[in-house]
N, C-alpha and C positions, 0 to 999 in steps of 0.2 A: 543592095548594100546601103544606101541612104536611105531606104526605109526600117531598117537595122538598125540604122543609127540614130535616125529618130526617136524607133522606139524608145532605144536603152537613153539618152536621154532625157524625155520623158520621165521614165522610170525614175531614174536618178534623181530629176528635179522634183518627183511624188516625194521620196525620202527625204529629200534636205527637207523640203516643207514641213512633213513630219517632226524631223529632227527640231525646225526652228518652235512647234506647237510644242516638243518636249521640254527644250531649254524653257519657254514661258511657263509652261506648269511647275518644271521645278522650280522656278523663281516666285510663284504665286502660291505653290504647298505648301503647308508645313503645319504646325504643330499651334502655331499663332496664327489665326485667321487677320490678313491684310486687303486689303480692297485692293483691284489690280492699276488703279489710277494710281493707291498711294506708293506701291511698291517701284511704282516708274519713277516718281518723283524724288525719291528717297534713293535709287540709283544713279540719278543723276544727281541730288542735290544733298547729301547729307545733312543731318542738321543734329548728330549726335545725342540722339536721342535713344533706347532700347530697339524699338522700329529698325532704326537704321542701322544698329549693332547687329539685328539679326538678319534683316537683307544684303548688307555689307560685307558683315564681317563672318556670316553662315552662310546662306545661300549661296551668293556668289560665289564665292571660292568652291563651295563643294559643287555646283552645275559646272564651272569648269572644268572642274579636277575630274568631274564625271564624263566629261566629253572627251577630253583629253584619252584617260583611261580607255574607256568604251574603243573609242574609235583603234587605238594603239594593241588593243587587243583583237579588234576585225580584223585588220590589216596584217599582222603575226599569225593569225589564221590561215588567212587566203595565200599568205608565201608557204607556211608551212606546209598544207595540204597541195600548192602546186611543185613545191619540190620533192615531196614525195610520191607524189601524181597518188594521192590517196585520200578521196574524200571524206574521212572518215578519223584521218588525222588532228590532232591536237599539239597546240603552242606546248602545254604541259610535260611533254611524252620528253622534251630535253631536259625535266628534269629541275627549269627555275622554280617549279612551286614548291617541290620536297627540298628544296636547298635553301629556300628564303626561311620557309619555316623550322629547318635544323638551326641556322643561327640564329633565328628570332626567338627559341624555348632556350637558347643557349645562353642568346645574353641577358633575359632575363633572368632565368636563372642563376648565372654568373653575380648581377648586377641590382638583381632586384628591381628593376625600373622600367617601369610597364606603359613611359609614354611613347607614343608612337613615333614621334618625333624625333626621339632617341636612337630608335632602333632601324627605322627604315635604310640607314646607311648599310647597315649590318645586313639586314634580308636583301640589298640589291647586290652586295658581295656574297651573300651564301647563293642569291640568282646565280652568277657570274660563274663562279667556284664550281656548280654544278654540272653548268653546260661545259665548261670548259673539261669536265672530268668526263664527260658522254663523249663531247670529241674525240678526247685523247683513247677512250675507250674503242668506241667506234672507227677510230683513225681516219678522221677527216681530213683529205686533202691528200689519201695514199692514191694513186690509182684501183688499187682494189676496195676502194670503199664506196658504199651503197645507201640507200634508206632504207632498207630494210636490217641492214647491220645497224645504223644507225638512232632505228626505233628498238631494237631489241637492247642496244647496251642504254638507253632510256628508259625502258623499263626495268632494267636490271639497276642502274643507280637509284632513281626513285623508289626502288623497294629496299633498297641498303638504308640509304638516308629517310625514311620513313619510319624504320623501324630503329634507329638510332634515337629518332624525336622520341617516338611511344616509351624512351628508355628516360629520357630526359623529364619528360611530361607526367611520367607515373611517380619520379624521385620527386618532382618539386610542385607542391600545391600552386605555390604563386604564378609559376611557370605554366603548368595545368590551365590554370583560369585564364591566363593571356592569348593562349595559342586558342581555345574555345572562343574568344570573341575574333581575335584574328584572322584563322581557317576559314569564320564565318563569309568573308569578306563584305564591308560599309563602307560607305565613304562619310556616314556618321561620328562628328568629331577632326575630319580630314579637312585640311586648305593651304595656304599657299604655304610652308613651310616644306609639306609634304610636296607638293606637284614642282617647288623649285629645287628640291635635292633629287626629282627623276627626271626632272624636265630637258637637260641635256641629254642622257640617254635616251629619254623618247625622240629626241630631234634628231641623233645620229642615226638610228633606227629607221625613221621614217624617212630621211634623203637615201638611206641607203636600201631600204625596199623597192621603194619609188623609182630609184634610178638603177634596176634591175629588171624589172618587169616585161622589159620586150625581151631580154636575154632568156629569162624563168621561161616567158612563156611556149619560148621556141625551144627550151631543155624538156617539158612536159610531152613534146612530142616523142621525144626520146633522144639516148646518148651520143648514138653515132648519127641520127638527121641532126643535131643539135651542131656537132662538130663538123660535119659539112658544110654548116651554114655557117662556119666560121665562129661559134661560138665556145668561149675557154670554160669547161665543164667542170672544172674542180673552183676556177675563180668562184665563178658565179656560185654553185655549189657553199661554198666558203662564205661569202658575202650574204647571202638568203639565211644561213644560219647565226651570220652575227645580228643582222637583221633582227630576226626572232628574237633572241636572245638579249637582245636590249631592249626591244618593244615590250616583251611580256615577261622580263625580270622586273625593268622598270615599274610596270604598272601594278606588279605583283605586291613587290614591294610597300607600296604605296595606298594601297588599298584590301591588300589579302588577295586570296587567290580566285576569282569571278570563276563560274564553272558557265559552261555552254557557250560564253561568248565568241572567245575563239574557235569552236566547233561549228556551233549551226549559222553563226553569221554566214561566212563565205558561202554554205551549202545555201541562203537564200540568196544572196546576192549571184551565186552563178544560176539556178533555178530562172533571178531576173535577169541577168546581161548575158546569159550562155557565154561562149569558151573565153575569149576576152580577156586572158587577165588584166590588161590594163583599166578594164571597166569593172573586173569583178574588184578590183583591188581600190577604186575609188568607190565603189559602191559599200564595198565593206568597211570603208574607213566611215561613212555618213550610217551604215546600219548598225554598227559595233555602236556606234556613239548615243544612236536612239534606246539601243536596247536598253543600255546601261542606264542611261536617263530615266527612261519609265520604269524600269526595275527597283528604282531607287524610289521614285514618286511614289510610285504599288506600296513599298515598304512602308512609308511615311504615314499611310491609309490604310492598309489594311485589317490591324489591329491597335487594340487601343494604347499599346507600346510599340516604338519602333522595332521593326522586327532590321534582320541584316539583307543588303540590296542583291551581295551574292546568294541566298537562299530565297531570294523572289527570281531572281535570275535562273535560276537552274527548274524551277517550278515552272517558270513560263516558256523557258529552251527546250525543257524534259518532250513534251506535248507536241511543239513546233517541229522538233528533231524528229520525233518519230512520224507527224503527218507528213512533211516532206518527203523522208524518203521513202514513205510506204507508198505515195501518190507518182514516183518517181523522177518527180521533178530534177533533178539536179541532174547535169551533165553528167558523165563517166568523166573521169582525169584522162 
């Protein structure tokens, strides 16, 4: 057991380091070539110059907003996939992506007005809106409800409100061109404006995964060992899904909708902390954040125009996702 425990932390402590070598690259990236002495200087010392407009007033905010993110979407993962004890599960399957993007081609379309800024309030209510129509669909909180009811009326609204947008999106060009950089998901153009209109939702999210995880993890054994051990299976149940549901509306919102994060983090973080979830869930919270990080840097560099961080993300998940499980790394739920 202590050699167990060594390991995973270890492990753990590999990826923060990681994670801290990401936040430095993204502060050192970009599109202006800065010397890494002056960028330190210029964060600690402004002197309002262009330099420190773009270390300041870019950088920063977006290495945050990307940590933030990142991580918010590990963590919505690793509940998600132990509540439905199915590794293979996705934050998405409730439904926040297809909902943020039905009111975001909406109110543009409506409104004409394509800054981001504007509308994120708008995508964390059509988040909201979503889930709360999967539940009510799924009937969360009946005694007869399940995750497998649960992911099927998730797929069933996501294909409703999908094809609602493709109605909205073909009517309106302006609408059209917004939801194509949108869908894409950046955090290009993104800072604090955007990370403090989700920034409550991620923090209610995050106490309330957090302080569920020993509950989750003795529900992943199953329903009735769960409630022998004194565990209330429809609360907990209930709270994992608001959980979600703020974590990766909020972050959706905020950013567009990141593909792979919440999928193959968790499958590598349990690969590294086996069953655990209280270590897969802070493992996931520090690899969600890297991924997203380097995703973003990749982006920065990989072509001579910035490409979008969620389509580096998904190129570099697509790969990971499938040597994992074909190596079979990952625990069974």
């Amino acid at each position: 057991m202590v050699e167990r425990r060594s390991r995973r932390s270890l492990l753990l402590g590999l990826v923060i380091v990681l994670l801290l070598a990401g936040v430095a690259a993204s502060l050192l990236v970009g599109s202006r070539g800065l010397a890494p002495d002056r960028v330190w200087e210029l964060l600690w010392h402004p002197d309002g110059s262009l330099e420190s407009a773009v270390v300041r007033g870019q950088r920063l905010p977006r290495t945050v907003l990307g940590l933030v993110v990142g991580a918010a979407l590990g963590l919505a993962g690793a509940v998600m996939q132990a509540l439905t004890r199915n590794p293979l599960a996705d934050p998405g399957i409730l439904g926040v992506n297809a909902g943020a993007a039905l009111v975001v081609v909406a109110f543009v379309a409506v409104s004409g007005v394509t800054d981001i800024g504007a509308y994120v309030w708008f995508a964390l209510a059509g988040a909201g809106a979503a889930a709360a129509t999967v539940y009510a669909v799924a009937g969360v909180g009946r005694p007869d409800s399940s995750p497998v009811r649960l992911a099927l009326a998730g797929v069933a609204v996501s294909a409703a409100l999908a094809s609602l947008t493709s109605a909205v999106v073909l009517a309106d060009q302006e609408a059209f061109n917004e939801f194509r950089f949108w869908v894409a998901g950046s955090l290009q153009g993104r800072g604090w404006s955007e990370l403090g209109a989700v920034a409550p939702f991620l923090g209610v999210g995050l106490v309330l995964a957090l302080s569920i995880t020993g509950a989750l993890g003795v529900l992943m054994l199953g329903e009735d060992t769960a409630r022998g051990l004194g565990v209330k299976v429809s609360r907990v149940r209930t709270l994992a899904l608001l959980a979600v549901t703020a974590l990766c509306g909020a972050a959706t919102a905020a950013v567009g909708p990141i593909a792979f994060v919440g999928l193959a983090v968790p499958m590598v973080a349990r690969a590294l902390m086996g069953h655990d979830l209280r270590w897969i869930s802070a493992c996931s919270l520090a690899l969600g954040a890297l991924w997203l990080l380097t995703a973003d840097v990749l982006a920065r560099v990989l072509a001579p125009e910035e490409v979008a961080a969620g389509i580096v993300a998904a190129l570099v998940g697509g790969p990971v996702f499938v040597l994992v499980a074909r190596r079979r790394r990952v625990p069974a739920l």
